[in-house]
C-alpha positions as CSV (number, residue, x, y, z in Angstrom):
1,X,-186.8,-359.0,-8.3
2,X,-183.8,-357.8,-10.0
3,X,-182.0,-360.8,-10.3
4,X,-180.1,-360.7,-13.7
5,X,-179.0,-357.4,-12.2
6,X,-177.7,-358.8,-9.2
7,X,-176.0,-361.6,-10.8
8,X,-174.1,-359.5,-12.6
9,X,-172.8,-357.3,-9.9
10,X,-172.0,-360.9,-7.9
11,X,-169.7,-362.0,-11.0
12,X,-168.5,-359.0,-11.7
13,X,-170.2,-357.6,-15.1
14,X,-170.0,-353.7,-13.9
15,X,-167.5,-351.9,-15.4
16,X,-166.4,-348.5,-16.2
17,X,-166.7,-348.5,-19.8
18,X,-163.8,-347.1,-21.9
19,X,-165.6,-345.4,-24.7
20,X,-168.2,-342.1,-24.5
21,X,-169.1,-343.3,-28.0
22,X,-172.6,-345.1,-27.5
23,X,-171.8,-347.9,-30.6
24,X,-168.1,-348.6,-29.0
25,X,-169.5,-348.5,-25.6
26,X,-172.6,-350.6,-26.5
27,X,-170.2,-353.4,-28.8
28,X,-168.0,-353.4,-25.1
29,X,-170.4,-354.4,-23.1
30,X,-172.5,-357.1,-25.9
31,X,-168.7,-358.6,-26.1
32,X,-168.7,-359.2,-22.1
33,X,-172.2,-360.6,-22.4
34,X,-171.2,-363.2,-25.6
35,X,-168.2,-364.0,-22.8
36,X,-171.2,-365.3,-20.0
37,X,-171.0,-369.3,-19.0
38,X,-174.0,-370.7,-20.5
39,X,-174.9,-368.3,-23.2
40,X,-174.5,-370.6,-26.5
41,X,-171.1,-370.1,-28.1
42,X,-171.9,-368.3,-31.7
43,X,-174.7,-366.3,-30.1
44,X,-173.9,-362.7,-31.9
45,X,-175.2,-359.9,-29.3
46,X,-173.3,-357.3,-30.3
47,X,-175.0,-357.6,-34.1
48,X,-178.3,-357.5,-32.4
49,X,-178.1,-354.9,-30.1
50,X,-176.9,-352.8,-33.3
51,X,-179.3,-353.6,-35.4
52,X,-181.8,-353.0,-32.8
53,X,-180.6,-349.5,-31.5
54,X,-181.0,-348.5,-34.8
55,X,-184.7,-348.1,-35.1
56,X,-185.7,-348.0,-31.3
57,X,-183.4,-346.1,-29.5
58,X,-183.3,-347.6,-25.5
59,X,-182.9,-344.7,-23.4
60,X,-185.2,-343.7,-20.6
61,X,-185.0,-340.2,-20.3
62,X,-183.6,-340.2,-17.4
63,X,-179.1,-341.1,-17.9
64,X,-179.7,-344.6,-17.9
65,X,-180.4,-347.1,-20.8
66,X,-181.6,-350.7,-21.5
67,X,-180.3,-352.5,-24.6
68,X,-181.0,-355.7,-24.7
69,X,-180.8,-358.8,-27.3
70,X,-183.4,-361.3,-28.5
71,X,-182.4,-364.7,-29.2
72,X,-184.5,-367.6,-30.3
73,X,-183.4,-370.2,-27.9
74,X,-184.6,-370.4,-24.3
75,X,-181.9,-369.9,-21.6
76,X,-180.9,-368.0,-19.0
77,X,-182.0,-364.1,-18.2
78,X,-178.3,-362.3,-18.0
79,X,-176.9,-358.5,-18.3
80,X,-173.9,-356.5,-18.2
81,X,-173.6,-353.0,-16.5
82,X,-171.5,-350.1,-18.1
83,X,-171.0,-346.7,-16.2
84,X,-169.5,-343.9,-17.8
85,X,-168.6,-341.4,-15.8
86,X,-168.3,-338.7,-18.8
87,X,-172.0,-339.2,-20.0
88,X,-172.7,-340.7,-23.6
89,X,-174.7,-339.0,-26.3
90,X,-177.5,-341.2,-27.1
91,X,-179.2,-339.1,-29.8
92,X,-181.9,-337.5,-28.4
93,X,-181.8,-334.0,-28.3
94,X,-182.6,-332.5,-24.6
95,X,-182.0,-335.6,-23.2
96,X,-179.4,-336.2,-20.4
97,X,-176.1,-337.7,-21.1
98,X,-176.4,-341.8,-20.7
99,X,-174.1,-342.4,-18.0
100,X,-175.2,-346.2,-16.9
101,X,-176.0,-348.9,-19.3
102,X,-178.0,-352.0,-18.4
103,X,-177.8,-354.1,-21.2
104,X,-179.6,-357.7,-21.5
105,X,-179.4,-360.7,-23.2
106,X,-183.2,-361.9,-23.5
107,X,-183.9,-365.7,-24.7
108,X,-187.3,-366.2,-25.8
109,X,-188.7,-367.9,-22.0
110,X,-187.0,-365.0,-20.2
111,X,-188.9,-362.5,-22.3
112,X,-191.7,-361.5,-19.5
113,X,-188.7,-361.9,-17.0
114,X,-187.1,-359.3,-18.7
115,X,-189.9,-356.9,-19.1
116,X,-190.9,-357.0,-15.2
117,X,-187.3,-356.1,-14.5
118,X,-187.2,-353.4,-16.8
119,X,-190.2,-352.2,-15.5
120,X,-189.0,-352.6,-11.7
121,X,-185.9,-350.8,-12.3
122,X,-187.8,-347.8,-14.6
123,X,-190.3,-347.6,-11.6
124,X,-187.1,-347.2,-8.9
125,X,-185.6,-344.8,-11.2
126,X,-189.0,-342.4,-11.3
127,X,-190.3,-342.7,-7.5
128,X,-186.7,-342.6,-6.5
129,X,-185.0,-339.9,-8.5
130,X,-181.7,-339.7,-6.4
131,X,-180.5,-342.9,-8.3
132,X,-180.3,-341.3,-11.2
133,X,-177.8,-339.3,-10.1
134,X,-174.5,-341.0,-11.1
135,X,-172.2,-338.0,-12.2
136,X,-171.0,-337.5,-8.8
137,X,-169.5,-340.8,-8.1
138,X,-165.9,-341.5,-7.5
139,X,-165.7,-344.9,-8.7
140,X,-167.8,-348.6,-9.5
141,X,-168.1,-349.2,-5.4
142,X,-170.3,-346.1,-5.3
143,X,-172.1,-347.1,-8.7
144,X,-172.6,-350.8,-7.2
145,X,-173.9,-349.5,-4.0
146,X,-176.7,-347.8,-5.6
147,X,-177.4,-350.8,-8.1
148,X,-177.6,-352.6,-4.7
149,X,-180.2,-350.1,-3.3
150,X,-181.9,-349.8,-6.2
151,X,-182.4,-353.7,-6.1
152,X,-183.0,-353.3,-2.3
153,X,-186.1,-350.9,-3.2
154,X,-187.6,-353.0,-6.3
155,X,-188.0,-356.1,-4.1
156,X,-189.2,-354.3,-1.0
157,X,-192.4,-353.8,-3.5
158,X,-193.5,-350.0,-4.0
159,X,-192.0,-346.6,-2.5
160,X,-194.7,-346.3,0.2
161,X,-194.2,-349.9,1.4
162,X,-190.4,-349.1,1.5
163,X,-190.7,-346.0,3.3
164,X,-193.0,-347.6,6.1
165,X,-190.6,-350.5,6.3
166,X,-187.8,-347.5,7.2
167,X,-190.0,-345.4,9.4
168,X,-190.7,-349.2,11.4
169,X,-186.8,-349.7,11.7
170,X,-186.4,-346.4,13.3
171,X,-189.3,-346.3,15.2
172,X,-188.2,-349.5,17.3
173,X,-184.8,-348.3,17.5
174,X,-185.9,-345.2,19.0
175,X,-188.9,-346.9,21.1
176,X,-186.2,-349.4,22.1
177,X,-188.9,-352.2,21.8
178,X,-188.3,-355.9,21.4
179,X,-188.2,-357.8,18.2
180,X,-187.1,-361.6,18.6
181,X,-186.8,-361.3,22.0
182,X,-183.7,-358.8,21.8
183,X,-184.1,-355.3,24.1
184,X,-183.1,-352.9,20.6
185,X,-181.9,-350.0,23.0
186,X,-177.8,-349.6,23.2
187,X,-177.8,-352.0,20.3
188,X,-176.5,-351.6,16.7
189,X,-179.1,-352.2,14.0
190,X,-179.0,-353.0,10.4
191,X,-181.6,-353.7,7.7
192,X,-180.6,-357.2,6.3
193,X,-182.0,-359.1,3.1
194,X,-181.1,-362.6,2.1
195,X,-182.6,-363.8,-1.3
196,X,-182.0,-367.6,-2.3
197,X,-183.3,-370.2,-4.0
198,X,-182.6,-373.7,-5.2
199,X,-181.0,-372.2,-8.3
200,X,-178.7,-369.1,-6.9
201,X,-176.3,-368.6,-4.7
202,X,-177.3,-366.4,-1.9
203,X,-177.2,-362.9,-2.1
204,X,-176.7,-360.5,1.1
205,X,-178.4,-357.5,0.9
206,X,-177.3,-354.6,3.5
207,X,-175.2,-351.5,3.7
208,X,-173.0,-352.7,6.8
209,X,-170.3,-354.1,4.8
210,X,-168.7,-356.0,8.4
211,X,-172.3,-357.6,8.1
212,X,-171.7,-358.1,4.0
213,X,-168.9,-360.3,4.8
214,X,-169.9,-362.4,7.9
215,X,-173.1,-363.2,6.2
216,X,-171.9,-364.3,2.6
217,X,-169.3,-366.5,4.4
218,X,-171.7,-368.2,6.8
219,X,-172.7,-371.3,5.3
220,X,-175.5,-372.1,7.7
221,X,-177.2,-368.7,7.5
222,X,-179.8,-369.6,4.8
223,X,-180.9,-373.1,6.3
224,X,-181.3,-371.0,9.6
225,X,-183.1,-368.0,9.1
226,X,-185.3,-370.4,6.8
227,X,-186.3,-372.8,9.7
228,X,-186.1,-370.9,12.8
229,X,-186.6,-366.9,13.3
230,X,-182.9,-365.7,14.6
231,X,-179.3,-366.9,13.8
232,X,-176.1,-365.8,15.7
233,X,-173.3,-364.8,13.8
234,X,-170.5,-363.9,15.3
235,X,-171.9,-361.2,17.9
236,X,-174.9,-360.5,15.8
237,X,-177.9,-361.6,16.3
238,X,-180.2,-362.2,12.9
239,X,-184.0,-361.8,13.5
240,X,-186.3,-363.3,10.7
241,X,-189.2,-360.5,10.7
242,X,-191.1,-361.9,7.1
243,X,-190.2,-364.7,4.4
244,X,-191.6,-363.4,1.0
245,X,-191.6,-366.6,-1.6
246,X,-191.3,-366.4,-5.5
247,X,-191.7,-368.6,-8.3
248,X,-189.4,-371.3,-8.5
249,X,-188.8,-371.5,-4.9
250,X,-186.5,-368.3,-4.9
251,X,-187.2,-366.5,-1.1
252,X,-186.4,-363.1,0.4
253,X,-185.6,-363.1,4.3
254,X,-186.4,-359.9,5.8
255,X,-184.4,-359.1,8.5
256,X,-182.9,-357.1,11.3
257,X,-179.5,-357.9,12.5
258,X,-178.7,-356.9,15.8
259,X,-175.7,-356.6,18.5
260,X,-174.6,-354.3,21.4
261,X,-173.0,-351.4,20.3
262,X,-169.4,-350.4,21.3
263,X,-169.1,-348.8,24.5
264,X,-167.8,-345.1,24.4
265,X,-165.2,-343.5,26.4
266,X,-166.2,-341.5,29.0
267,X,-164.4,-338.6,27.4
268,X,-166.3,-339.0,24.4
């Protein structure tokens, strides 16, 4: 699970960077990182990432990087995302410009945390080359809808799994069968994620953004979907199909949220 990734699209550490110069665009985003509640006060990222893009250089091939800093304190996992929407040279010839930096701030308990994200989000980016094109986008909504997806996809476990999972969804749309005791034909239907834990806020994962929005302001959504398997909200109906649990008690809530779609005009 991409979580340091999703925390830092929640509290708002994607930016547009202002420099196409990788050191500039690399000592922008350690500064927001030294800025993050609860990494120690002192802590010098920016002189580590540095030091440490000088003899390995973080690119994977593919217009995204992954600085990161060591520290030798334990603490929390946390990143910073950059998109550059002109590309940055990162020094290796017939390489593709750099156009979205994910850069971490690794304390020493975090460091096999940080190395199965990396590896999820490497893994999204290869079976899944369409995220890595980010040239096209118009602005950081765009770039954080596809962070979003690509967070969607590393937690829904490998491409084949994912694709099944969307082939299912459209299959009982189509079919018009019933899931959670709801008849799916002349309804609206939307993919929903909710991942929580004891130690995060909740975080809605979906591309409806009316759903977005009634979901991350509905207080008893969590406590539902975790004891029973549907929840109404406000005209939708939210059907539990599969509870996946983590370490430390952190859960994702697969589900389908349904209601009846708007009636057309005869005309139409």
């Amino acid at each position: 699970m991409l979580k340091s990734i999703l925390d830092a699209l929640q509290h708002g550490r994607l930016v547009e960077l202002p420099h196409n110069d990788k050191d500039d665009a690399l000592l922008f985003l350690a500064t927001m990182l030294e800025a993050v509640p609860g990494i120690p006060s002192g802590t010098d990222i920016v002189e580590s990432v540095l030091a440490h893009e000088k003899t390995s250089n973080t690119s994977l091939g593919v217009g995204w990087a992954c600085p990161h800093s060591r520290v030798n304190f334990d603490g929390e996992l946390s990143c910073a995302i950059g998109w550059s929407p002109q590309g940055i040279d990162y020094g290796i010839p017939g390489e593709p410009l750099v156009r979205m930096i994910v850069m971490f701030y690794v304390p020493n308990n975090q460091r096999n945390t940080y190395l199965k994200e990396v590896s999820a989000l490497a893994r999204v980016l290869k079976n899944y080359p369409q995220n890595q094109i980010v040239e096209s986008f118009a602005d950081l909504n765009a770039v954080r809808n596809t962070m979003l997806d690509i967070a969607h996809l590393a937690m829904s476990g490998d491409a084949r799994n994912y694709r099944a999972r969307m082939i299912q969804l459209d299959t009982l749309t189509k079919a018009a069968v019933t899931t959670g005791g709801f008849k799916l034909e002349g309804m609206q239907v939307d993919a929903l994620m909710i991942v929580s834990g004891p130690d995060i806020k909740p975080v809605i994962l979906t591309q409806n953004q009316e759903l977005s929005n009634l979901a991350g302001q509905d207080s008893e959504l969590v406590a539902a979907i975790s004891t029973g398997s549907s929840h109404e909200l406000q005209g939708w109906q939210i059907v539990r199909r599969s509870t996946t649990t983590y370490i430390g008690d952190r859960v994702i809530h697969d589900c389908l949220a349904i209601k009846p779609a708007l009636a057309r005009e005869p005309n139409e």
